[in-house]
One Martini backbone bead per residue (centre of mass of N, CA, C, O) as a GRO file, in nm:
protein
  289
    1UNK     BB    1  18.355   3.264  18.290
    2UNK     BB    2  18.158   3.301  18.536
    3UNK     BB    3  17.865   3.227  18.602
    4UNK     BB    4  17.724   3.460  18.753
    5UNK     BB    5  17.809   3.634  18.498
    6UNK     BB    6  17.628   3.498  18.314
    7UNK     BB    7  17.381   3.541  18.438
    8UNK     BB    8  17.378   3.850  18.427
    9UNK     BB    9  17.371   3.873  18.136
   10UNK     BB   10  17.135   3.746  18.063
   11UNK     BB   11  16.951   3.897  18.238
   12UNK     BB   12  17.016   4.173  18.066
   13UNK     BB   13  16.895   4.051  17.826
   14UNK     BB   14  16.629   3.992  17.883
   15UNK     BB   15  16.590   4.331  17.969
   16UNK     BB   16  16.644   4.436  17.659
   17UNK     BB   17  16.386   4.273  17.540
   18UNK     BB   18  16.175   4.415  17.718
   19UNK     BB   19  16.277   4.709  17.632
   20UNK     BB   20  16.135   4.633  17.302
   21UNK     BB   21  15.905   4.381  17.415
   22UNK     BB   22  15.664   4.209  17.470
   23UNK     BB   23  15.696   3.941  17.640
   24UNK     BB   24  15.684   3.615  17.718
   25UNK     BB   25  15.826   3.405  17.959
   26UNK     BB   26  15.845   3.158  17.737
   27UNK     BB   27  16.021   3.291  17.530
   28UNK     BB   28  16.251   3.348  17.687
   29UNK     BB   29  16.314   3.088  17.789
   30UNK     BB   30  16.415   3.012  17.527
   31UNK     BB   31  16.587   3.184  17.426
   32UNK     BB   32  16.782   3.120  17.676
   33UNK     BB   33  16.845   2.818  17.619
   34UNK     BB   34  16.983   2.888  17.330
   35UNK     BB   35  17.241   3.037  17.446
   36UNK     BB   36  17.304   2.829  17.653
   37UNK     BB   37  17.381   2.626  17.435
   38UNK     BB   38  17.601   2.826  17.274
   39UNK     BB   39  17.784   2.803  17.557
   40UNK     BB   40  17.828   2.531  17.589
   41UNK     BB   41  17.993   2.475  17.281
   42UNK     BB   42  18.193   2.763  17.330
   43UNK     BB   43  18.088   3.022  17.315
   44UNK     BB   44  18.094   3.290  17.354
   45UNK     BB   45  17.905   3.548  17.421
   46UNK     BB   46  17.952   3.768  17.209
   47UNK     BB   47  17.872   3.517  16.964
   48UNK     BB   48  17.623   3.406  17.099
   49UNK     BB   49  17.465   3.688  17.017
   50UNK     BB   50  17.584   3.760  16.739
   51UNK     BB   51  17.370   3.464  16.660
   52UNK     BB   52  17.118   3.525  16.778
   53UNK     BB   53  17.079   3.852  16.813
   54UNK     BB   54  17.006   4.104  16.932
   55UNK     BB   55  16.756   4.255  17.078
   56UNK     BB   56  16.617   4.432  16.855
   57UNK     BB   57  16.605   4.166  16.659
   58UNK     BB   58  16.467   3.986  16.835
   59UNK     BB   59  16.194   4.165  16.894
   60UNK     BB   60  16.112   4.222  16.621
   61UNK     BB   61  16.085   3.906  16.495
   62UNK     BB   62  15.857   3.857  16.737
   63UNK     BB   63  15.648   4.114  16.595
   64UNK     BB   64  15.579   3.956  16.365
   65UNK     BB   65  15.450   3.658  16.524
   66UNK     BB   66  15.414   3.824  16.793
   67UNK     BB   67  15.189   4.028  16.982
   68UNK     BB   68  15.075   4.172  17.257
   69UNK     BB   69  14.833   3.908  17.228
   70UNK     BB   70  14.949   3.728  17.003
   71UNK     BB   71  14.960   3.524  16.791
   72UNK     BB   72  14.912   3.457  16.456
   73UNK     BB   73  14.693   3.331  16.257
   74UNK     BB   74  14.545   3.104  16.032
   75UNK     BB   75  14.360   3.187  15.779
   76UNK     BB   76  14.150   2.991  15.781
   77UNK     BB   77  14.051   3.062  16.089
   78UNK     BB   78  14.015   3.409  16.039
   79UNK     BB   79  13.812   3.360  15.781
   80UNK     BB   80  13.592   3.162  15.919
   81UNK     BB   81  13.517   3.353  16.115
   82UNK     BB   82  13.462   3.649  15.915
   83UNK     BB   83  13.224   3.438  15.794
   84UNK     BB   84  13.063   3.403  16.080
   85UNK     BB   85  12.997   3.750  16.069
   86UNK     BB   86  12.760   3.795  15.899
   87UNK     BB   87  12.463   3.737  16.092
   88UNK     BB   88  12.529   4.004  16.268
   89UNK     BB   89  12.576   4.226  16.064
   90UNK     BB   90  12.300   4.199  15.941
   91UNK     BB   91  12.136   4.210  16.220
   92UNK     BB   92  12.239   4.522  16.268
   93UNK     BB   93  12.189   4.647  16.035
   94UNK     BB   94  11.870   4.625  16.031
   95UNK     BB   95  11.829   4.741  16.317
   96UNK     BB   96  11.953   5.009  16.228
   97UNK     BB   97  11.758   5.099  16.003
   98UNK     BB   98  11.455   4.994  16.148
   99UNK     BB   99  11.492   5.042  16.377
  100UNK     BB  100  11.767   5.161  16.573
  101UNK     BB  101  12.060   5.386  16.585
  102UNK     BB  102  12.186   5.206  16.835
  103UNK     BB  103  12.238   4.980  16.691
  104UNK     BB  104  12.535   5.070  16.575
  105UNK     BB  105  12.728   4.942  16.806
  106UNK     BB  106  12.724   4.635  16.750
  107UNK     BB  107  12.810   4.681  16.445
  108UNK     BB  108  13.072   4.828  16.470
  109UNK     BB  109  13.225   4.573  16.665
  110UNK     BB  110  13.157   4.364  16.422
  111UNK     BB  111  13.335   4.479  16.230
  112UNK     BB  112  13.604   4.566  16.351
  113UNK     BB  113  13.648   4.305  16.372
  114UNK     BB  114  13.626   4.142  16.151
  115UNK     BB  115  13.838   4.292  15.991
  116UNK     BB  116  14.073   4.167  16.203
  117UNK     BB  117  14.006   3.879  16.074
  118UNK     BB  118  14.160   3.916  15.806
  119UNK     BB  119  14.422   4.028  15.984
  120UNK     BB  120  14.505   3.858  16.162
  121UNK     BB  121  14.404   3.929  16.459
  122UNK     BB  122  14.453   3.870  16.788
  123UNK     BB  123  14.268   4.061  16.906
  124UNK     BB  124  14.032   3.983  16.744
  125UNK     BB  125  13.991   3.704  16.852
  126UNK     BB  126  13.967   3.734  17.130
  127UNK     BB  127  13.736   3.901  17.123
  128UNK     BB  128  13.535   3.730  16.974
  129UNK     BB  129  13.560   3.499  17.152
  130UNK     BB  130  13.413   3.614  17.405
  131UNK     BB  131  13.137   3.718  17.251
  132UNK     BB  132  13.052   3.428  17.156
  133UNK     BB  133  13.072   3.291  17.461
  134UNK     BB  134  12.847   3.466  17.573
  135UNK     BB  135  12.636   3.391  17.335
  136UNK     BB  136  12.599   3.131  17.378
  137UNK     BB  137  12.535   3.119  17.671
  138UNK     BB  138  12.273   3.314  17.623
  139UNK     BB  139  12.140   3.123  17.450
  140UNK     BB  140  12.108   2.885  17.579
  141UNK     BB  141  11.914   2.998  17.804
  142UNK     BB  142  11.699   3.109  17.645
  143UNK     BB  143  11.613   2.836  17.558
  144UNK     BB  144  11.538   2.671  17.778
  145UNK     BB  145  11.286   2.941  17.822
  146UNK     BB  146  11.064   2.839  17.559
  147UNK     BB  147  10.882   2.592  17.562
  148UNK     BB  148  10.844   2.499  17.284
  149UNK     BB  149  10.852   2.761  17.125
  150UNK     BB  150  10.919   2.889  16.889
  151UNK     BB  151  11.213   2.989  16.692
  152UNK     BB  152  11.420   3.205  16.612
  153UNK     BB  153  11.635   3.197  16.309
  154UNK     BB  154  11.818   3.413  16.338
  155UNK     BB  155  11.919   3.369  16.616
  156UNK     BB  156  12.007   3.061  16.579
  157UNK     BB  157  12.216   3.140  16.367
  158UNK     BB  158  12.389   3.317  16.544
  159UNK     BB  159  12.469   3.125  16.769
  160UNK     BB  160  12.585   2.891  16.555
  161UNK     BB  161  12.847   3.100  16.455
  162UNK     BB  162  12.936   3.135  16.768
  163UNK     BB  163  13.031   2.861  16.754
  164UNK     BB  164  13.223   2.847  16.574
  165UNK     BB  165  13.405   3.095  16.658
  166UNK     BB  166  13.505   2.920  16.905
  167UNK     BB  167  13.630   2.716  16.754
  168UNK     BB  168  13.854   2.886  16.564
  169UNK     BB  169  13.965   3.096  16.802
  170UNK     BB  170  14.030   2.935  17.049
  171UNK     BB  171  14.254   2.879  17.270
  172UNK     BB  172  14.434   2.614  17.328
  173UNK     BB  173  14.645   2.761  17.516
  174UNK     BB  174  14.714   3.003  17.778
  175UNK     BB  175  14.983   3.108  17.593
  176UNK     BB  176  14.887   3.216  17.350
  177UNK     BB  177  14.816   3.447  17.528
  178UNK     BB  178  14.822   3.692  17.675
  179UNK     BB  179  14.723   3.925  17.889
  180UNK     BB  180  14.604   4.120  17.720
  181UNK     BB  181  14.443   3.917  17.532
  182UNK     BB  182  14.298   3.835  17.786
  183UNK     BB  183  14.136   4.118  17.822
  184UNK     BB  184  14.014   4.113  17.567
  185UNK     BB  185  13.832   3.892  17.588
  186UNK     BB  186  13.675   3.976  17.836
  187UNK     BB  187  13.565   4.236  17.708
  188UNK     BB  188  13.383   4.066  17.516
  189UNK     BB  189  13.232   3.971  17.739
  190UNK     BB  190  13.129   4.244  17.857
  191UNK     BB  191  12.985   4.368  17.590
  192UNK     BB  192  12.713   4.245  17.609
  193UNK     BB  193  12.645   4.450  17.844
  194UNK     BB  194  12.635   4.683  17.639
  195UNK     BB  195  12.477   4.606  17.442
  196UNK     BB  196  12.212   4.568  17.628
  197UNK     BB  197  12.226   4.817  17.753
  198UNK     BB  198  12.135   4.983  17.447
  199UNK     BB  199  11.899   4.829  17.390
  200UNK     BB  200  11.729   4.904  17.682
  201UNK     BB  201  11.760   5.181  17.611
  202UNK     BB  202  11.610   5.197  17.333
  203UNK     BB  203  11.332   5.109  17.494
  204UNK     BB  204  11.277   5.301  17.671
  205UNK     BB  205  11.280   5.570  17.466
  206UNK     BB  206  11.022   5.364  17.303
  207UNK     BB  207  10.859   5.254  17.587
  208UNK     BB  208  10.863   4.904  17.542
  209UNK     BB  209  11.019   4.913  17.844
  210UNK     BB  210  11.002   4.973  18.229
  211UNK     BB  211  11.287   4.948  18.233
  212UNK     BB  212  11.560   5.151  18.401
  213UNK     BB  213  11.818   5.346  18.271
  214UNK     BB  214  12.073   5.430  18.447
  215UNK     BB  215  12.336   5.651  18.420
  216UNK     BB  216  12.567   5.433  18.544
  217UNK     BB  217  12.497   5.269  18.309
  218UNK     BB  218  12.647   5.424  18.091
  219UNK     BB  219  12.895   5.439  18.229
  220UNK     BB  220  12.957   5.133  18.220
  221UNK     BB  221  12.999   5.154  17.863
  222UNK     BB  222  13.213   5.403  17.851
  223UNK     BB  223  13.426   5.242  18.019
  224UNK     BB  224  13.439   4.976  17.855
  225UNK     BB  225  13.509   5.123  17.589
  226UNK     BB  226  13.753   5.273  17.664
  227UNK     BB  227  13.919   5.049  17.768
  228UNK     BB  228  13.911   4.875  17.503
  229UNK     BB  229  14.106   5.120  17.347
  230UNK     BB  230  14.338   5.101  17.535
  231UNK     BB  231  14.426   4.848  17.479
  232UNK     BB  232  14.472   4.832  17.182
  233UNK     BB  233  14.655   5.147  17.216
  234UNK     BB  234  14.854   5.097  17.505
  235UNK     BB  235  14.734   5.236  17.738
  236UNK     BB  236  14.767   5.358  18.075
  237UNK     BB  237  14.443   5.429  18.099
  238UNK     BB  238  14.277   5.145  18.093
  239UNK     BB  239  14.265   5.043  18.392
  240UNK     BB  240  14.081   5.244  18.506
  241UNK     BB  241  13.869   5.275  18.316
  242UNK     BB  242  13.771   4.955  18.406
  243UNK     BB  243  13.730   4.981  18.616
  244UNK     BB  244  13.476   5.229  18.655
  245UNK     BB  245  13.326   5.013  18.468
  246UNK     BB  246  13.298   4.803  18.730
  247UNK     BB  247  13.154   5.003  18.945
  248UNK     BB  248  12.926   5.068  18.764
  249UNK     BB  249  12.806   4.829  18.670
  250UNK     BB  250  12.762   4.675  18.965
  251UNK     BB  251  12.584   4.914  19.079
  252UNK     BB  252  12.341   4.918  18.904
  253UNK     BB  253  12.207   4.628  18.912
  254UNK     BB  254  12.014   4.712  19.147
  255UNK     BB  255  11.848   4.891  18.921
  256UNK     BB  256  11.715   4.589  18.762
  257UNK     BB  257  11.474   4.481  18.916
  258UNK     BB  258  11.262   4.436  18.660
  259UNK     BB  259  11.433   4.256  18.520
  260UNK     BB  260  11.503   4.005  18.415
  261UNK     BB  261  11.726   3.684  18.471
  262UNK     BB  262  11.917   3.725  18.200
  263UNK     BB  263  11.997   4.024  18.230
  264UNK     BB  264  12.134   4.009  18.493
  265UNK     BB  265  12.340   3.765  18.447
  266UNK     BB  266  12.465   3.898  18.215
  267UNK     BB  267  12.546   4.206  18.370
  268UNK     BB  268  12.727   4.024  18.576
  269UNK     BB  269  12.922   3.891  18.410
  270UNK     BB  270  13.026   4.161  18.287
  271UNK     BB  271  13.170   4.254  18.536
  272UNK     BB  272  13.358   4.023  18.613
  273UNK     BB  273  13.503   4.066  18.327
  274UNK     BB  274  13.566   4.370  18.383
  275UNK     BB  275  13.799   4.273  18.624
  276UNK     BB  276  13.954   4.111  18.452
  277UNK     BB  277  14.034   4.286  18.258
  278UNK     BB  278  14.182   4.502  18.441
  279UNK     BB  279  14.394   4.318  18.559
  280UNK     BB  280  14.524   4.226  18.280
  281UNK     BB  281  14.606   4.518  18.252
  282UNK     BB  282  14.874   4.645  18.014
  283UNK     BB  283  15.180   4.820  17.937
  284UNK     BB  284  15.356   4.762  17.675
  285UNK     BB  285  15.612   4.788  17.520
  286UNK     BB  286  15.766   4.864  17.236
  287UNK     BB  287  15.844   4.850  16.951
  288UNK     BB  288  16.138   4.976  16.835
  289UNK     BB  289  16.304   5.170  16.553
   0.00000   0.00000   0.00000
């Protein structure tokens, strides 16, 4: 067999892993090393296939340890996170029971992940992942601004373990996370400015705060929740939900002149994050049963 004929069937090999389920790059590479180390050995190219196994054999195979957002962490790690989002679950259910209703959606946000971070989702990582880097980073600012006033204990306890989430979670090597993975980090990332925006919508509701959140911010709330479901459920239509709740974000921020500097620079952030999340978001293939 010529060479070039040998070329164009790895190629077409490739096109049909691709085709049972999507695939990091460096995977494909890696397979395709395997199969030509077999081809140089001597064996022909259909033995050597049949060694190494069809194309959804091996998409099976590769989606037992590695989903469309990253491969499966190890138990340790994803149960020690798990386990540090115990202090936002408490302070989110009691300001849900005691303060407002509103608080549900926080609450809800970190239980659907903690539940993931149990069964070891690759996508639930990512996400806390996000999450906790933007509370620590919003963290150290708070603090910065206290002037030596007391420090509320909850508040601390929660920073500091999302400092632990970010250490148990974060991807080591940028190829750790697929494509899909890192939108949903960023989506995380993002998430801060939609709870913050619920806060806000809440106080303005209970009257205890003069900033005005206009319904375009609420509008860039429910895109960028639409847009998370999309990419968790690899719908289609992620990435549009994504943009419009990036130009609904966008476009608010203009609109809380009143709000400190912490709230606005939040607010920015995240929607730079759900730029980011939108760019990256893609519909990968499933793998076929």
């Amino acid at each position: 067999m010529v060479v070039s004929d040998v070329d164009d069937k790895i190629l077409q090999y490739r096109g049909e892993l691709l085709a049972e389920a999507e695939m990091a790059k460096d995977d494909l590479d890696e397979i395709e090393d395997h199969l030509r180390e077999l081809l140089a050995a001597g064996a022909a190219f259909d033995d050597a296939i049949a060694q190494l196994g069809a194309a959804r054999e091996v998409a099976r195979e590769h989606a037992r340890v590695r989903s469309a957002f990253g491969p499966r962490i190890s138990r340790l790690r994803a149960w020690s996170a798990a386990a540090l989002q115990v202090p936002g679950l408490a302070i989110a259910a009691y300001s849900a029971a005691t303060d407002s209703v509103m608080m549900l959606l926080p609450f809800a946000l970190c239980f659907v992940a903690t539940v993931g971070l149990l069964a070891r989702r690759a996508s639930a990582a990512a996400y806390v992942t996000g999450v906790s880097t933007s509370a620590v980073l919003a963290g150290i600012a708070a603090l910065s601004k206290t002037h030596g006033r007391e420090v509320d204990v909850w508040w601390a306890l929660r920073v500091m373990s999302m400092v632990g989430s970010v250490a148990f979670l974060a991807p080591r090597r940028l190829r750790d996370l697929t494509a899909r993975g890192w939108s949903v980090l960023f989506l995380g990332v993002a998430s801060t400015g939609v709870v913050t925006n619920s806060i806000f919508t809440r106080n303005v509701i209970e009257s205890s705060y003069s900033i005005t959140v206009p319904v375009i911010g609420i509008a860039a709330s429910v895109g960028t929740l639409l847009g998370l479901v999309g990419v968790l459920a690899r719908g289609r239509w992620a990435r549009p939900a994504l943009l419009l709740g990036t130009l609904a974000m966008a476009a608010s921020i203009q609109s809380f002149s009143g709000a400190p500097a912490w709230f606005i620079s939040v607010y920015a952030s995240s929607a730079a994050a759900l730029a980011a999340a939108a760019l990256l978001a893609r519909a990968p293939r499933a793998v076929r049963s």
